[in-house]
N, C-alpha and C positions, 0 to 999 in steps of 0.2 A: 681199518687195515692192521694196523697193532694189535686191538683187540684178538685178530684172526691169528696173528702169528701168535701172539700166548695161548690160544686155545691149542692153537696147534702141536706149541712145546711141552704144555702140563699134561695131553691124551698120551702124546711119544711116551712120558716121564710116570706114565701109569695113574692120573689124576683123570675124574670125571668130572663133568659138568654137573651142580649140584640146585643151579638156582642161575637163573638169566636177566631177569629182571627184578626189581630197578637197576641191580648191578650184579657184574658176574662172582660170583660164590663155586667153587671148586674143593672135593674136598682128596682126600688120599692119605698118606702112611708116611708118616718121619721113621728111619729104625736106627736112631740112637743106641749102641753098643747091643744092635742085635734084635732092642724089642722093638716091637711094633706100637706106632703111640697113632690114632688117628687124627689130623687135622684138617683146618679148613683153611682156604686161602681165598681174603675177601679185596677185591678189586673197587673200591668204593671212591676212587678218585678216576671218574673216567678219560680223564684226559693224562691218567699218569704219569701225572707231578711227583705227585706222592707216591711212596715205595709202597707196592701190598701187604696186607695185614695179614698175621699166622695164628688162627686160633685155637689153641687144643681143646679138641674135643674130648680128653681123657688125660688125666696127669699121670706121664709114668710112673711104674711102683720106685721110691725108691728118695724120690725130692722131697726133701723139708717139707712140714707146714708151712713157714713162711720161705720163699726163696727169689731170690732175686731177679729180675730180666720177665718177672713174670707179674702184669699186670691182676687187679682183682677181679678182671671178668675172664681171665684165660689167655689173654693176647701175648705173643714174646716181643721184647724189646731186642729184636734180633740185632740193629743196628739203628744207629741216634737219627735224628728227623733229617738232618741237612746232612748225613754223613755219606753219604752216596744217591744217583739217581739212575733212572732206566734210558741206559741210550738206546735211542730208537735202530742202531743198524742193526744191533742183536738185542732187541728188546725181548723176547722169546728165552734166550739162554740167561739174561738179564734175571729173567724171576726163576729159572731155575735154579741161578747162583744166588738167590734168596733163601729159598728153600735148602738147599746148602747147607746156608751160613747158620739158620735155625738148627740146623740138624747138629751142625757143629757146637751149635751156644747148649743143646740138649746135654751130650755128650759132656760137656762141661762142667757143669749144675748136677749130674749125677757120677761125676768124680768127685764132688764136697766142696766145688769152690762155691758154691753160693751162699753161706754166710758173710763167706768172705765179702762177696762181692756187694752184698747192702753196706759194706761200707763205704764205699762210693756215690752212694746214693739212699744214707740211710735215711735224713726227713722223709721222704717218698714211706716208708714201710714206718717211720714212728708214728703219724699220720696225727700229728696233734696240731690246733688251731694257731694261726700267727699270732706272735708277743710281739711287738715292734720296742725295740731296747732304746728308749731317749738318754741312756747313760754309756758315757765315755767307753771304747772296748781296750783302752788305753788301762783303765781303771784295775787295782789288781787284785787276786781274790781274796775273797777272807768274807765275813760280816757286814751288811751293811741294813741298818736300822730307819727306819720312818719309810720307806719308799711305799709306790702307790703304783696301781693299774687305771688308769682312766680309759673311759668306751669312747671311740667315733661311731656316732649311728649306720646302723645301717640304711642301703639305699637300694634303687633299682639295680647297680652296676656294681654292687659288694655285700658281701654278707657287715658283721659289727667288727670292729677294727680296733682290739686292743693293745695299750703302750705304757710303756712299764716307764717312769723317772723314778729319780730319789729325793724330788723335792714335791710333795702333793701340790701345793698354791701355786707355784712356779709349773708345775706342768698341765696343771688347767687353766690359768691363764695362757701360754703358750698355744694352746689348742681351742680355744672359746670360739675362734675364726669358725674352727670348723666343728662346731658344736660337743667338745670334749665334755664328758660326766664324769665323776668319780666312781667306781665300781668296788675297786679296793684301797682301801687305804692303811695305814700304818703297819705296812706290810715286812714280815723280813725276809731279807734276801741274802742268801750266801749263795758266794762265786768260788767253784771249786776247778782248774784248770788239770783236764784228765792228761795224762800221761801215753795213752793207749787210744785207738781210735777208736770210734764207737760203731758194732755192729748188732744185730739181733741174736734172739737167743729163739732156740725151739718153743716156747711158753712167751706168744706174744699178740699183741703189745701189753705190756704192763698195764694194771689197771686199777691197783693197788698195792700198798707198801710192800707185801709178801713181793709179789712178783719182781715188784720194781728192786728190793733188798736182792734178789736173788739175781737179776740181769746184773747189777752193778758187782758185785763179788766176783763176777766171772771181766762182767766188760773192763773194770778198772779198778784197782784199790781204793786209791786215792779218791776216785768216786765216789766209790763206798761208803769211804770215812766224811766226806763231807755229806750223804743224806744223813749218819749217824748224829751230827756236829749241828745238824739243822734241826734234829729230833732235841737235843739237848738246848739249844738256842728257842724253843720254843717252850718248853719248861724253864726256862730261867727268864725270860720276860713275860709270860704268863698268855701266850699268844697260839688262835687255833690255824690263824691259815701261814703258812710257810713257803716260801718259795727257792728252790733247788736249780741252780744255773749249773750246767757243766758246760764248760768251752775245750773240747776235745780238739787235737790238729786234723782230725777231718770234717769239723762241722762243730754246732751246739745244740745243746735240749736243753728242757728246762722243765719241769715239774710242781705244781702249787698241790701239794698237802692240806687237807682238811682233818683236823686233831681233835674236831672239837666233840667228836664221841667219845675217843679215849681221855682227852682232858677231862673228863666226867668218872671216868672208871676207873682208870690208872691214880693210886692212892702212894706216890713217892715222895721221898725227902730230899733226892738229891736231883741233879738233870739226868747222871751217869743212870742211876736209877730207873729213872722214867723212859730212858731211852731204850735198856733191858727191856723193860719190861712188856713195852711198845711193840718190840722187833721181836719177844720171844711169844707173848699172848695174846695180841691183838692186832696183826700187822693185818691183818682181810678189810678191820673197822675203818681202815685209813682209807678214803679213796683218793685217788690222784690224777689228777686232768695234765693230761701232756700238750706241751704248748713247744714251737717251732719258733725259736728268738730270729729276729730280724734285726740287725741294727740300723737304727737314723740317726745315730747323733751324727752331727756336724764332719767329723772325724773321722768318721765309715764311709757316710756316702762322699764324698771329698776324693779318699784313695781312690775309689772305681774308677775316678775322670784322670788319672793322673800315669802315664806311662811311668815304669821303674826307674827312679834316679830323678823324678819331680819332684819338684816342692811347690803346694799350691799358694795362693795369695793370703791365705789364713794366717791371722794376727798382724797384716799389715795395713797400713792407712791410708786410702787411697782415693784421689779427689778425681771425680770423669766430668770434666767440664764438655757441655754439650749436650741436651736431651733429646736430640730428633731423631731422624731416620737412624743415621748412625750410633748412636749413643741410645737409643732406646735395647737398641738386639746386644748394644755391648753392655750395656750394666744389668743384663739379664746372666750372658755370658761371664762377664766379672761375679757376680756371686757365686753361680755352677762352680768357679773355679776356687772360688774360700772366700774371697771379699767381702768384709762384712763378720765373720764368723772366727772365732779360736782369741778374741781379744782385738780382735782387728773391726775398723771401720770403713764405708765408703761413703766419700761426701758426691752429691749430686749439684750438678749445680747449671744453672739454667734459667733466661728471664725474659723466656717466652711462656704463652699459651697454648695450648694446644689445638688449633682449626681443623675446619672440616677440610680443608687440600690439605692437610697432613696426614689424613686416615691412611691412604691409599700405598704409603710404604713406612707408616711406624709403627715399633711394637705393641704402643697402647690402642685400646680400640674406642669406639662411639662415646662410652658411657663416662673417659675422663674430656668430652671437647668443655673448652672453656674453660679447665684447670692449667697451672703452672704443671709445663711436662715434669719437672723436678720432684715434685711434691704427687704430682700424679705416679710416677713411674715407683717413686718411694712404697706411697699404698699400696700399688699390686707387686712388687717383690714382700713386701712382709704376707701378703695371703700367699704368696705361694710357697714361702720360707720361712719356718718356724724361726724366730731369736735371732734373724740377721740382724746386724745393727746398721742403722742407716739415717744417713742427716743430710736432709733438702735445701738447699738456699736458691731463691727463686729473684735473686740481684744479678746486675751486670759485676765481673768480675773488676774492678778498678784499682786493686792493688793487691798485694801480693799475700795480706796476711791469713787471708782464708785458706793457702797452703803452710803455714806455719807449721804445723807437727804432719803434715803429710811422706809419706815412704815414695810414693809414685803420684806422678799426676798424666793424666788419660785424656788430652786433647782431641775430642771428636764434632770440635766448632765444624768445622772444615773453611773455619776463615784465614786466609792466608795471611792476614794484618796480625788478628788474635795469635796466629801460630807466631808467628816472625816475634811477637812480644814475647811471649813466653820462651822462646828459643834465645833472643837475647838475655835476658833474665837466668836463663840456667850457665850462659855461657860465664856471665857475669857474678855467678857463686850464690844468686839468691834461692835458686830453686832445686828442688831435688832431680831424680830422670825424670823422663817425659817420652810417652808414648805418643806420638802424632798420626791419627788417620783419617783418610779419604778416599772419596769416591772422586776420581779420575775424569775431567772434562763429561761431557752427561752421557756417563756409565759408560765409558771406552773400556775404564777399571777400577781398580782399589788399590788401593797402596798402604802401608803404616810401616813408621820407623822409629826407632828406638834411638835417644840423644841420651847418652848417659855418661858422657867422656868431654872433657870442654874442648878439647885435641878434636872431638871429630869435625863432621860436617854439620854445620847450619843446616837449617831448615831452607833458606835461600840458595844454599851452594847446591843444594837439589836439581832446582831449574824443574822442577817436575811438570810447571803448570804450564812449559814451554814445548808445543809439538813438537817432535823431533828430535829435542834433548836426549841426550845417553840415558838419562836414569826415565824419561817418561814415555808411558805407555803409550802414548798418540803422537801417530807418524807427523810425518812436516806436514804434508797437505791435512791433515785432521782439522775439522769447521765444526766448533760448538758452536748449536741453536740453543737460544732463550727462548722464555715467551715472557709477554708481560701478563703478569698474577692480575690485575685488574687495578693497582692501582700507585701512586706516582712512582717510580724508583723502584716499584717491587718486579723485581725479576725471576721467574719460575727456571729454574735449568732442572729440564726432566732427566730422569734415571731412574732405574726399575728395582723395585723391592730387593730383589738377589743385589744388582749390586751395594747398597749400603749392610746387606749384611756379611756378605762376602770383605770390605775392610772392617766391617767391627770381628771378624772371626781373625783378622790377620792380627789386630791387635790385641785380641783377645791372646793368643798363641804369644805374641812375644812378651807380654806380662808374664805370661807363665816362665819362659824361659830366661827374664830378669829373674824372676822372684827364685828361682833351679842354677842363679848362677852362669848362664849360657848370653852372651853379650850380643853374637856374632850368628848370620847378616842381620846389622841394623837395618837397612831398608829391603823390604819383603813386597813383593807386587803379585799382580791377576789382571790379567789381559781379558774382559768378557765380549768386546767386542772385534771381532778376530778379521774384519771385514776391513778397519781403519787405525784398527790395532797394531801394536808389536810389541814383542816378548822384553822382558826385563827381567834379567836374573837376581836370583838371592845376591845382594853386592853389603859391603862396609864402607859405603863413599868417603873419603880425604877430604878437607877444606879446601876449596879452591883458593889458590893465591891471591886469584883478587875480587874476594870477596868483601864487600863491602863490609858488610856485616860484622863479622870475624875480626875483622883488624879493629875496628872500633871499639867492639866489645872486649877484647884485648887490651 
């Protein structure tokens, strides 16, 4: 039916039918400021999720060699993937406000803005291979001596994956996990921060020094002067491959230089010299491989998770006592968030094993059953995180000095004795905050709450584990089932994968918003089961007066 009604809008719109099968192909006339350009319009998502494809069959006279909005087999980037879709009441005028919008982005691109506009999206058009940057973007420019390229092989699901540090030893051991080589080594590197954003020029892409001398003169000075400064840096420590960082405010590139044919030819005394001589008589002999910098240090991928006005757990020291259900998805969660990283530590800690009725809602799987979860969970965040730092104890906790230099400590026992210890002990000056969370009678909910005020409320002034109570998710009549595990005293109280990670994400969130500063609501809830459930709002509970607890520890 849709189909019929587009057929029927592109014939009205002067378009014929060009091709039926496997999918409908249409072609007709864009007339961008008058000319006639012909194209096609290719319907290849039949279920028309996806927007139709516009492909020029003919480039108007008039656009760049290189120009923006315009893919390398012809297609326009009329509008972004999720930036619009085809409503079905007028799915018909729908693709003819496609067609449009193409006619209009033409119209545009042969007014001149398309240089401009690669700068938007100039990696797309620089088109050079990923550099993953293991160095700080903290770091600021100038010179920097000994660095190295190490390879990740390639596989079925990636081409070869290279990563630039400034320590070679340090940054292959760091990657040995994942089969890291040395490719380059004592390499140099200058970091040169452009002024100007970086776009294309007519003569592209650079392919060699001539061209790349001659982008940069136009794109940025200070550019400029820094491939000059790198030309001279390589004659003054006697080195043929060089490597060119520019961090522009709309993106970075970066460039490795091969010198080692004009270090042969070029006969000079000074670097000033050699650099002349380079840029005026041999710049063709240079070639230069463009590379797409990525950053992964610790410190890049960190910001991405972090809304404006975060501050994530990085450089602090943080003990998650607990490694099960709960504490498995949260000390995954606690590193995403910095823990472990920038100077910072997180201690594990846990003095169980891990069984087979554990599989079924913890984050580690088959291959650690029979290790200490501690020690287990430790091994798989270091594979999946370069240089976190991390420290296992696989003891019952029995006194307090394994928090001794701790910033935070991350109760996810979900033992109400364990928590009550720990909640007396901070109230009483030993211990730093304390994150406490749980999964709510079997899986009614999750709850965690943040102690970090001896004024506040107890872990007992809660009442949470009481149906009914103001602060707990399960009504009065609410009836936890056990079951017995198989064996004396062991009690199974079932609950479902989502909810132990639904409270490890609640306190995974308010760490963050200790660590940013943000105190308030200490206790945070999730209602999953809505059948025996009820709501419990963001609150900052008061000590109840007659709390036992409180006055004692008092």
């Amino acid at each position: 039916m849709e189909l019929s009604r587009i057929h029927s809008a592109l014939i009205g719109y002067g378009y014929e039918l060009q091709q039926s099968m496997p999918y409908p192909i249409y072609k007709g006339l864009l007339r961008p400021k008058g000319e006639e350009v012909p194209i096609r319009i290719h319907f290849s998502d039949v279920s028309l999720v996806s927007l139709p494809s516009i492909e020029l069959v003919e480039r108007p006279v008039g656009l760049p060699k290189v120009c923006a909005h315009i893919n390398p087999y012809g297609f326009l980037c009329y509008l972004g993937r999720d930036q619009a879709y085809l409503p079905r009441g007028n799915i018909g005028g729908a693709v003819v406000g496609c067609l449009e919008l193409a006619q209009r982005l033409l119209e545009r691109l042969l007014d001149g803005d398309s240089l401009i506009d690669t700068r938007d999206e100039f990696l797309v058009y620089w088109g050079g291979g990923d550099l993953l940057l293991d160095i700080p973007q903290s770091r600021s420019e100038g010179l920097y001596e000994h660095c190295s390229i190490i390879t990740l092989p390639k596989n079925d699901a990636r081409e070869e994956i290279w990563i630039l540090g400034s320590d070679e030893e340090a940054l292959v051991a760091r990657y040995e996990n994942w089969g890291g080589q040395e490719a380059y080594s004592n390499l140099i590197l200058r970091v040169v921060d452009s002024v100007s954003s970086l776009g294309v020029s007519e003569e592209w892409p650079p392919t060699n020094l001539q061209q790349l001398s001659t982008w940069l003169k136009v794109a940025d000075y200070k550019a400029h002067g820094g491939l000059m400064s790198v030309l001279k840096d390589a004659y003054r420590l006697r080195q043929n491959l060089v490597l060119l960082l520019v961090r522009a405010p709309n993106c970075s590139c970066a460039v490795l230089l091969n010198l080692s044919v004009v270090n042969k030819i070029v006969k000079a005394r000074t670097p000033d010299q050699f650099m002349r001589s380079v840029l005026r008589s041999y710049p063709r002999n240079v070639k230069v491989s463009r590379l797409s910098p990525i950053p992964i240090d610790a410190e890049s991928w960190l910001s991405r998770n972090l809304m404006e006005g975060y501050k994530s757990l990085a450089g602090k020291n943080i003990a998650l006592v607990g490694c099960g259900a709960i504490g498995g998805y949260l000390s995954d969660l606690l590193v995403k968030s910095g823990a472990g990283f920038l100077g910072g530590s997180l201690i594990l800690i846990d003095d169980d094993d891990l069984s087979m009725g554990n599989l079924g809602r913890h984050f580690l799987g088959f291959e650690y059953i029979g290790q200490d979860k501690a020690s287990a969970l430790s091994l798989e965040l270091r594979n999946k995180y370069p240089e976190v730092k991390l420290h296992a104890y696989s003891d019952r906790v029995k006194n307090l000095s394994v928090f001794s230099e701790v910033d935070l400590v991350v109760d996810a026992t979900g033992s109400e004795a364990f928590s009550q210890y720990l909640g007396e002990n901070f109230i009483s000056g030993n211990l730093p905050p304390i994150v406490f969370s749980w999964v709510v009678g079997a899986g009614c909910g999750a709850q965690a709450y943040l102690l970090h005020e001896r004024e506040q409320a107890c872990v007992s002034c809660l009442e949470h584990t009481k149906p009914g109570g103001q602060l707990s998710v399960m009504r009065r009549e609410y009836e936890m089932k056990v079951k017995n595990a198989g064996a004396c005293g062991d009690w199974l109280v079932p609950f479902s994968a989502p909810a132990a990670l639904h409270a490890a994400a609640l306190a995974a969130e308010i760490a963050l918003d200790w660590s940013s500063g943000i105190f308030k609501p200490t206790l945070r809830s999730i209602t999953l089961d809505y059948a025996n459930g009820k709501q419990v709002k963001p609150i900052s509970p008061r000590q109840r007066a007659n709390c036992e607890v409180c006055s004692r520890s008092h």
